[in-house]
C-alpha positions, 0 to 999 in steps of 0.5 A, spaced: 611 326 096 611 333 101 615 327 107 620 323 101 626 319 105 623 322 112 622 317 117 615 318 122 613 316 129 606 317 130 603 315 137 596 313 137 596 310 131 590 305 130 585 309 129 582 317 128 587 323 127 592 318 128 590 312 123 589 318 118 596 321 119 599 315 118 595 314 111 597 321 108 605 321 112 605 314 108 601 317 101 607 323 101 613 318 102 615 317 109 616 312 112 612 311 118 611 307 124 606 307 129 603 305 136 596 304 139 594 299 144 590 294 139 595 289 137 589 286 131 587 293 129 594 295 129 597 290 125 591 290 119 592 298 118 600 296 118 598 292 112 594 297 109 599 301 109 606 299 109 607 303 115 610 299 121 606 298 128 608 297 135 604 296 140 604 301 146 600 303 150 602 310 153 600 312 160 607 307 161 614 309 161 617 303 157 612 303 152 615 310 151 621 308 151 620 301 147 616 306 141 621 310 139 627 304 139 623 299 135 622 306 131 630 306 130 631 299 129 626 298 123 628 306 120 635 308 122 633 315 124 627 319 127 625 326 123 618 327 125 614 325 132 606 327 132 604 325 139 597 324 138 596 318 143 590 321 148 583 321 152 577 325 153 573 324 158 567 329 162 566 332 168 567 338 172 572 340 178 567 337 183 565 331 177 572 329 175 574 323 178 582 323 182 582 316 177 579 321 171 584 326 172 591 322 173 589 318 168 588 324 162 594 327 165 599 321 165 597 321 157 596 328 155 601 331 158 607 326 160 607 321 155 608 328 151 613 330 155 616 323 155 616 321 148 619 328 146 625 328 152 626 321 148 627 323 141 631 330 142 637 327 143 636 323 137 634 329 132 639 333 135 644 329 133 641 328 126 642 336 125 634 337 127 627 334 126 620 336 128 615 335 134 607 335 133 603 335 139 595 333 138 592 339 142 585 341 142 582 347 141 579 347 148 586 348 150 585 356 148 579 357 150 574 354 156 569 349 155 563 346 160 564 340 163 571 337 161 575 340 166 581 334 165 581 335 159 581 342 157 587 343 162 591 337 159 591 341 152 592 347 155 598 344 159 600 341 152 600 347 148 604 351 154 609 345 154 609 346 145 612 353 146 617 352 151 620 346 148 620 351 141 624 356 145 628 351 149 630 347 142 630 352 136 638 352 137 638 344 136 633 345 129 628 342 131 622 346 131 615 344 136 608 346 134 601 343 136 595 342 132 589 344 135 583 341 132 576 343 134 570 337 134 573 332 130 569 326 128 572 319 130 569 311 130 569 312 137 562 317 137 557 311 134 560 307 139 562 310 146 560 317 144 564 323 144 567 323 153 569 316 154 564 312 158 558 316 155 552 315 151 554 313 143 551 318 138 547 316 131 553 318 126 549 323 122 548 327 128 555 327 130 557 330 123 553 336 124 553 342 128 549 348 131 555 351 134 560 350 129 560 356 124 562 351 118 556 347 120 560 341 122 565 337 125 572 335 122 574 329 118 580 326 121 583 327 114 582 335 114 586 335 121 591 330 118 593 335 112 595 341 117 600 335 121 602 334 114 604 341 112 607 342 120 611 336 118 614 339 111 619 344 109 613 348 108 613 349 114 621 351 115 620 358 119 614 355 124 615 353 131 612 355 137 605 355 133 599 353 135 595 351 128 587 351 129 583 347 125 576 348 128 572 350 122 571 357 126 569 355 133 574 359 137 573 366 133 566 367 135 
């Protein structure tokens, strides 16, 4: 019970990363709420879990807003933010569509900015909180044909880095978590860039570059969020935490 009597919000909820973090914020005691754009998936996974859903979707600046007062309403308080929500799409610089570019930016980036320039008044006057950012491993290192992507999660990496700086004096500490290749549902049914070709689910597991041998589960990413989240943790911000079976070391 690492999280017990902290309230949590956690965008992009409803499946993935994030679906895994609000199942083991709410196994350590938190009281969690959380956002994602399918309302029936959203409200089966609240049910699950005691956790409370709001349906947002985050490429919009109300729905920003309107996430982190349902929060308030339902927990009085706000102690953890994970900004998770985010897209993956492929293409180089003369592939990515303008449509494909502003579209990661507006979720990878803004909607991290908006939502942790939304929550750092309410945490500093609390005393402190904590803010994860979803990054990628890709944000440290370049990767082939994922220009918008790669970039986003390196803007988002920049960004965890000055807001630690910039908010230490507040008690509030920033780290990003950067996963390497992790497996979600989405792969056996739209493949790993969005709009791309579904892969069988016994290859998507596996991996010939990954020194591990595999990719992620969810699970294993939502247990390096947990322990940024916890007092464990008290001394770290600032900090990119990888979690990518090896893949950046080589």
């Amino acid at each position: 019970m690492r999280l017990i009597n902290k309230a949590a919000l956690i965008t992009g909820g409803t499946s993935g990363i994030g679906q895994a973090t609000v199942e083991l914020f709410i196994e350590h005691g938190a009281k969690v709420a959380f956002t994602g754009r399918r309302k029936e998936r959203g409200e089966a996974i609240a049910q699950q879990t005691g956790a409370v859903y709001i349906r947002a979707d985050h490429h919009n600046e109300e729905d920003c807003a309107t996430a982190l007062v349902e929060t308030l309403r339902a927990f009085d308080r706000l102690d953890i933010l994970f900004n998770n929500a985010g897209i993956v799409t492929s293409g180089t610089a003369e592939t990515t569509s303008s449509r494909d570019w502003f579209d990661v930016f507006n979720l990878n980036v803004t909607a991290v900015w908006r939502m942790s320039k939304l929550v750092i008044p309410v945490m500093r006057s609390q005393g402190g909180g904590v803010i994860i950012n979803n990054a990628s491993d890709w944000g440290l290192v370049g990767a082939r044909n994922a220009l918008a992507y790669a970039t986003s999660k390196g803007a988002v990496i920049q960004m965890t880095r000055c807001m630690a700086l910039d908010h230490a004096k507040d008690h509030i500490r920033v780290n990003a978590v950067c996963p390497g290749d992790t497996f979600v549902e989405r792969w056996i049914e739209q493949g790993f860039f969005r709009g791309s070709v579904a892969i069988d689910e016994i290859a998507a597991r596996e991996s010939t570059e990954i020194p591990l041998g595999r990719v992620a589960e969810s699970k294993e990413i939502a247990q390096a969020v947990l322990f940024l989240a916890c007092e464990e943790a008290s001394f770290v911000t600032g900090s990119t935490l990888v979690v990518d079976g090896g893949n950046t070391a080589q």
